[in-house]
LOLOLUM-974080 format. One record per residue: z, x, y negated of N, C-alpha, C in turn; residue in three letters; residue number from 1. Coordinates in nm, 3 decimals, padded with zeros to 5 digits. Example, Ala and Ser with C-alpha at 12.3 -4.5 7.8 and 13.67 -1.06 7.14 Angstrom:
<nodes>
- 00.780 / 01.319 / 00.569 / 00.780 / 01.230 / 00.450 / 00.780 / 01.320 / 00.330 / ALA / 1 $
- 00.708 / 01.285 / 00.225 / 00.714 / 01.367 / 00.106 / 00.787 / 01.290 / -00.003 / SER / 2 $
</nodes>
This chain:
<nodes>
- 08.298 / -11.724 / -06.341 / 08.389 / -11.611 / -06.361 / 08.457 / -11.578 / -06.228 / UNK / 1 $
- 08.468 / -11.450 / -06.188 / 08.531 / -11.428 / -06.079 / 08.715 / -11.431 / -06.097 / UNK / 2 $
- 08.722 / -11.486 / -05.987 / 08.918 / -11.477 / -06.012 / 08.962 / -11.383 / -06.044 / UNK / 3 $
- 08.952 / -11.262 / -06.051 / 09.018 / -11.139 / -06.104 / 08.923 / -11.118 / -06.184 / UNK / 4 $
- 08.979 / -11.090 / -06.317 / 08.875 / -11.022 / -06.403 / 08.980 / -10.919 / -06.500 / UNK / 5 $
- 08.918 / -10.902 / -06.616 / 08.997 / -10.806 / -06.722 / 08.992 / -10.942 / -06.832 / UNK / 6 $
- 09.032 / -10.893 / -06.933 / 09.065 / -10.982 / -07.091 / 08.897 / -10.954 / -07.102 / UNK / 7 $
- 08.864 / -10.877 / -07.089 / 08.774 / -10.833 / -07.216 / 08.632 / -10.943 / -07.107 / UNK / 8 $
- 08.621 / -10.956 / -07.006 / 08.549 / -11.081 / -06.987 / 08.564 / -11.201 / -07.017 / UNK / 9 $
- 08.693 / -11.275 / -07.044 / 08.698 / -11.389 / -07.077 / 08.602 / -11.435 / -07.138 / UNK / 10 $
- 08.538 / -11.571 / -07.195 / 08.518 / -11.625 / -07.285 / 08.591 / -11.637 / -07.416 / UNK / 11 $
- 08.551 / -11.662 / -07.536 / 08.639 / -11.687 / -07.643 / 08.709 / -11.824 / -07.603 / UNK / 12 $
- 08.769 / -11.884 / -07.671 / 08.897 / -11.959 / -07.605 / 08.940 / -11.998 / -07.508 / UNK / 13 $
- 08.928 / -11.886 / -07.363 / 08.969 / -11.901 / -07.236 / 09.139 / -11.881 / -07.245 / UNK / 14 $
- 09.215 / -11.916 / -07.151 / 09.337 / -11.901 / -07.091 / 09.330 / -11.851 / -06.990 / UNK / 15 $
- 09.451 / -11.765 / -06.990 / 09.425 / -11.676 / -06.804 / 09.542 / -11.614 / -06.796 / UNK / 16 $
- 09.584 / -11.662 / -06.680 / 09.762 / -11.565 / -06.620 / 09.724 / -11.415 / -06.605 / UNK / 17 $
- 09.787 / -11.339 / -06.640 / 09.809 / -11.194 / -06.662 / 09.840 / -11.160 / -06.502 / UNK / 18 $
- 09.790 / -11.075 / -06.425 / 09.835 / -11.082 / -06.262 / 09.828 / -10.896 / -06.311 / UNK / 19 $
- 09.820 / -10.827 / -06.364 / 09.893 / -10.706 / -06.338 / 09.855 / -10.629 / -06.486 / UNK / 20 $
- 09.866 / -10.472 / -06.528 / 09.822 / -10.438 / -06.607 / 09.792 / -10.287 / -06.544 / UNK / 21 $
- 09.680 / -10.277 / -06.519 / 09.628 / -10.102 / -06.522 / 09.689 / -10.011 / -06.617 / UNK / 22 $
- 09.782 / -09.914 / -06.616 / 09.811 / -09.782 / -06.684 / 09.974 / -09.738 / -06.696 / UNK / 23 $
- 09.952 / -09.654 / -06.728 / 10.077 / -09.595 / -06.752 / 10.217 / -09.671 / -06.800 / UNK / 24 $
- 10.342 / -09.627 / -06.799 / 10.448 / -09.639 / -06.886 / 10.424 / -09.732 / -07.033 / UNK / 25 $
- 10.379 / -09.620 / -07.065 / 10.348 / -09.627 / -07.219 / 10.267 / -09.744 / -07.273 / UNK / 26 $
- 10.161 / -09.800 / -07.235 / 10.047 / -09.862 / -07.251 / 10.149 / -10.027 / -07.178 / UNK / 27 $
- 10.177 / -10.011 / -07.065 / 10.278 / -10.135 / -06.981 / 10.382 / -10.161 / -07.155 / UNK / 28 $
- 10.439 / -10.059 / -07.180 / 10.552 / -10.132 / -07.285 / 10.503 / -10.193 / -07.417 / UNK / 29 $
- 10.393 / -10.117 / -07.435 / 10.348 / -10.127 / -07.584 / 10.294 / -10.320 / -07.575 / UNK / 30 $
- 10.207 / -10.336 / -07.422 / 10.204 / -10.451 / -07.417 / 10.316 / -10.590 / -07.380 / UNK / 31 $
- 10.430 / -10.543 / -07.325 / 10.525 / -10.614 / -07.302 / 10.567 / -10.681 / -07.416 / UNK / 32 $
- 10.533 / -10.590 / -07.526 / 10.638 / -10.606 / -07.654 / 10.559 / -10.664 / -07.694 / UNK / 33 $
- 10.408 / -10.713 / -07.714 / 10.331 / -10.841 / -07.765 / 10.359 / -10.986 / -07.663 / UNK / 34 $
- 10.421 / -10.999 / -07.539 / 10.428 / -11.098 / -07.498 / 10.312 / -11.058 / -07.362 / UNK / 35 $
- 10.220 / -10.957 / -07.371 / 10.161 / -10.973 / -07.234 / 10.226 / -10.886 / -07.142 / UNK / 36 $
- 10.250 / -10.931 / -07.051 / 10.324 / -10.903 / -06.882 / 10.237 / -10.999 / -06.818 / UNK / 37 $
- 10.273 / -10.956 / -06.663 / 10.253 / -11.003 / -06.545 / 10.308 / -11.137 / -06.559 / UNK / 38 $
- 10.210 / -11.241 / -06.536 / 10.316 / -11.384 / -06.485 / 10.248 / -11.472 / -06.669 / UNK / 39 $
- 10.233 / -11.441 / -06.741 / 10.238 / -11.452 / -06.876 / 10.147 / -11.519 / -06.904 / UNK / 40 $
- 10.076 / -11.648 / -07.002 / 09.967 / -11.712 / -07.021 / 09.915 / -11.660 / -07.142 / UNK / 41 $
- 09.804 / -11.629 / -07.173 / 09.732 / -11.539 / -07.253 / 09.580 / -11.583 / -07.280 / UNK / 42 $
- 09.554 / -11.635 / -07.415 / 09.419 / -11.692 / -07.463 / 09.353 / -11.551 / -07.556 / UNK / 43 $
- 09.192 / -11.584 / -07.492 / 09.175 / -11.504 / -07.541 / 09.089 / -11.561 / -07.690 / UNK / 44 $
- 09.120 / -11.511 / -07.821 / 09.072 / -11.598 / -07.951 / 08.962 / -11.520 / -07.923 / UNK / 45 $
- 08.882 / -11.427 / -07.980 / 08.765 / -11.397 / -07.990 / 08.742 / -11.208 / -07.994 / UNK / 46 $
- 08.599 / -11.159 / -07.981 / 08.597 / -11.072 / -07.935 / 08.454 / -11.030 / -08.001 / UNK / 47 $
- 08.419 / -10.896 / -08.049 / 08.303 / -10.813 / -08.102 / 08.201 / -10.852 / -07.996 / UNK / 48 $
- 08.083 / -10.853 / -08.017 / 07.941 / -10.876 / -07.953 / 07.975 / -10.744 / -07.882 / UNK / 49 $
- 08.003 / -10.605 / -07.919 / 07.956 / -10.494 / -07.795 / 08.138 / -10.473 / -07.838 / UNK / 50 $
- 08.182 / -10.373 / -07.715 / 08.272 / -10.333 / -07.729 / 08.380 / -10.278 / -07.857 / UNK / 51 $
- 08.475 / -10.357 / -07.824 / 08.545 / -10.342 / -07.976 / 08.684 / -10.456 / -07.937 / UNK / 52 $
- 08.760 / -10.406 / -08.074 / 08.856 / -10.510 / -08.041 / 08.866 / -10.632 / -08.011 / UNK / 53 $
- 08.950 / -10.667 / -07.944 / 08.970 / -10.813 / -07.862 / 09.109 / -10.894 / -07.865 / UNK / 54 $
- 09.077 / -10.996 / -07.982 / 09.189 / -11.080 / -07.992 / 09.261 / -11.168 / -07.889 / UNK / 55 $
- 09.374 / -11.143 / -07.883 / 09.406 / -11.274 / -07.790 / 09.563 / -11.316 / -07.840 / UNK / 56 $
- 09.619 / -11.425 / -07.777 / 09.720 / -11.525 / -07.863 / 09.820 / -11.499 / -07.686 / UNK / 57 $
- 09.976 / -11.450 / -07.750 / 10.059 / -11.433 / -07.608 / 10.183 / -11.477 / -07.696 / UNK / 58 $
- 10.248 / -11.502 / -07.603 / 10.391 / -11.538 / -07.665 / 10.418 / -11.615 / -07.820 / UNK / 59 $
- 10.344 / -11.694 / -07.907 / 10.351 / -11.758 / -07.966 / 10.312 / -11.640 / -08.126 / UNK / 60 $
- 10.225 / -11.494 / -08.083 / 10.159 / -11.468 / -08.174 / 10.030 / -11.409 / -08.153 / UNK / 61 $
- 09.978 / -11.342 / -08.197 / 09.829 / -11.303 / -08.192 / 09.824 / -11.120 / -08.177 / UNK / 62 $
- 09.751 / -11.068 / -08.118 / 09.737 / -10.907 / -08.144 / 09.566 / -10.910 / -08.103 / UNK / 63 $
- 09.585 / -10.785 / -08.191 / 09.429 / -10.693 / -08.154 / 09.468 / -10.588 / -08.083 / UNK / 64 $
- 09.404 / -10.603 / -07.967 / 09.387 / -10.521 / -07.856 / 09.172 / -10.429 / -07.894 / UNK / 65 $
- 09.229 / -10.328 / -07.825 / 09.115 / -10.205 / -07.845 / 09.051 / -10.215 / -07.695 / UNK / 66 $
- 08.888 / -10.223 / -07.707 / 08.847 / -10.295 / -07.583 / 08.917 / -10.198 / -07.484 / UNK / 67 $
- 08.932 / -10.064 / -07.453 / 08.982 / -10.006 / -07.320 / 09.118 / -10.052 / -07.296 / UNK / 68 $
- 09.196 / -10.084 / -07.351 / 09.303 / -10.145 / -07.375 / 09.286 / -10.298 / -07.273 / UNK / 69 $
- 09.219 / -10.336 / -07.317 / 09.205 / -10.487 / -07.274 / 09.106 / -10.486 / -07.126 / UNK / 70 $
- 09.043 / -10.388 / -07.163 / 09.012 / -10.357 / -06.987 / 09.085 / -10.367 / -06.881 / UNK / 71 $
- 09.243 / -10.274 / -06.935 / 09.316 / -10.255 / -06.824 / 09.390 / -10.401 / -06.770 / UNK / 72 $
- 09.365 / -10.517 / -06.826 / 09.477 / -10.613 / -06.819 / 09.373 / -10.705 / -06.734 / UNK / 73 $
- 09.473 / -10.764 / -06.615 / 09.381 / -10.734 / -06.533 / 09.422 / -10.953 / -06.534 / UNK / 74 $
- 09.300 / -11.010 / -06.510 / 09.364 / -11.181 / -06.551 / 09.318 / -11.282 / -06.431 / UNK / 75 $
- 09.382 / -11.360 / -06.414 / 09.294 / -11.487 / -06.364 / 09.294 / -11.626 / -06.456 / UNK / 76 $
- 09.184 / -11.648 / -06.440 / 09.151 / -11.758 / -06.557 / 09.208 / -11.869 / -06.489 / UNK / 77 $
- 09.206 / -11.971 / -06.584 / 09.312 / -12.106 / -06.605 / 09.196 / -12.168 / -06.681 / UNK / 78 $
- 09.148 / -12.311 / -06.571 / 09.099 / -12.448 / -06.636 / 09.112 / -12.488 / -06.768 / UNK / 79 $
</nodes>
């Protein structure tokens, strides 16, 4: 895996620090308020064979993220 990647490459039960988020205002808050920000540890549970939503576990709950969504979040993976 390359050190910078998006969510939506992870593996299913990878961990990976959040190092920025691609987009707007809007899209930055909507994710703040699940627990992903910058700095933040973020697993990803599992994910559709082709593009599609993408689970992952932040702040001590779970959301479905919409793959362009999870594109923008930009990660470095964690051992």
């Amino acid at each position: 895996m390359q050190a910078h990647t998006s969510l939506v490459e992870l593996n299913a039960g990878q961990a990976a620090e959040v190092l920025k988020i691609r987009g707007g205002y809007g899209i930055q808050r909507r994710l703040q308020a699940l627990g992903i920000r910058p700095g933040a540890i973020v697993r990803k549970v599992s994910a559709a064979l082709r593009p599609g939503a993408v689970v992952v576990a932040a702040a001590g709950g779970q959301a479905a993220l919409g793959y362009g969504v999870a594109r923008k979040v930009i990660v470095e993976g964690r051992p």
